[in-house]
C-alpha positions in Angstrom: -13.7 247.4 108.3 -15.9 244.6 107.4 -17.4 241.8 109.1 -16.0 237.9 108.2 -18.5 236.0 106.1 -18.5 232.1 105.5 -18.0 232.6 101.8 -14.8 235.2 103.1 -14.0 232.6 106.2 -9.7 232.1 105.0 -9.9 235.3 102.8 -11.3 237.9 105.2 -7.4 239.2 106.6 -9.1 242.7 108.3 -11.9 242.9 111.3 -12.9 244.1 114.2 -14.0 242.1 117.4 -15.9 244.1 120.3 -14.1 243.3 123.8 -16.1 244.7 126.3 -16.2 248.4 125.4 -13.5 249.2 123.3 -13.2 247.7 119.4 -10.3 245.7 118.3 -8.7 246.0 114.7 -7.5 242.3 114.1 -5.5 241.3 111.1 -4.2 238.1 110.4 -0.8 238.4 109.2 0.8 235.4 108.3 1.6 230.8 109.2 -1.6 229.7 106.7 -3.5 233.0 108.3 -2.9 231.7 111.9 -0.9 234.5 113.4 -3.5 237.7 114.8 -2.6 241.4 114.8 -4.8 243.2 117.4 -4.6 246.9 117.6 -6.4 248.7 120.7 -6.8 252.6 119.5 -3.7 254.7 120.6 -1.6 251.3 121.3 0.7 248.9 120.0 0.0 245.8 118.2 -0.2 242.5 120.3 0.3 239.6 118.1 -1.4 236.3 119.5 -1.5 232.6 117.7 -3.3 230.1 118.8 -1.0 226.5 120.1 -1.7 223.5 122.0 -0.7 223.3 125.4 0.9 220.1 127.2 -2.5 218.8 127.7 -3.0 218.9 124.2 -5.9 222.0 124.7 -5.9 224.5 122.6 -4.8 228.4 123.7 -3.9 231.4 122.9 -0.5 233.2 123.7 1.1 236.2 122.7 3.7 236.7 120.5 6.7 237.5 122.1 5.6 235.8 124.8 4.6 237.9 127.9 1.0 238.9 127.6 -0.3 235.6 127.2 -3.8 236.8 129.2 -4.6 239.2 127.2 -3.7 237.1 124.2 -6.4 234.5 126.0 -8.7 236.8 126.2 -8.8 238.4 122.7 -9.0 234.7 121.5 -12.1 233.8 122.9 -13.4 237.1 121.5 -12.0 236.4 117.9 -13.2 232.9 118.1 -17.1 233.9 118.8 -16.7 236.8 116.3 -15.6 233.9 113.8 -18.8 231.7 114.9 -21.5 233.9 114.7 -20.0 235.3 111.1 -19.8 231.7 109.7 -22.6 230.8 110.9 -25.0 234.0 109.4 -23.2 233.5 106.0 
């Protein structure tokens, strides 16, 4: 899979994120590219989104709801994998 560029930032739909050890496949899937599939090796998909809370902050659940820590979690790692690729493009 290849690595999101700024010139591919909103056309990029496949990558992977490093989260701790392991490697996860994200794809985003659909709502203007704002919905995340992540696929762990040898597991399900977990779709996440990203919403504002009631304090207006931005977070990351899950999609059904129900693993809303991971979800938080994987988030932070696709958002610094997003940084540092727009940022060396």
């Amino acid at each position: 899979m290849e690595k999101i560029t700024s010139g591919d930032k909103g056309k990029q739909k496949k990558f992977q994120v490093s989260i701790g050890e392991q490697i996860a496949y994200v794809e985003i899937v659909s709502l203007k590219d704002r919905i995340y599939s992540v696929e762990f090796p040898g597991q399900e998909p977990v779709f996440i989104t990203q919403i504002t809370d009631r304090n207006n902050k931005l977070c990351w659940v899950s999609i059904p709801h129900g693993k809303n820590e991971l979800a938080g979690t994987i988030g932070l790692y696709i958002e610094k994998e997003m940084d540092v690729n727009s940022k060396s493009g």
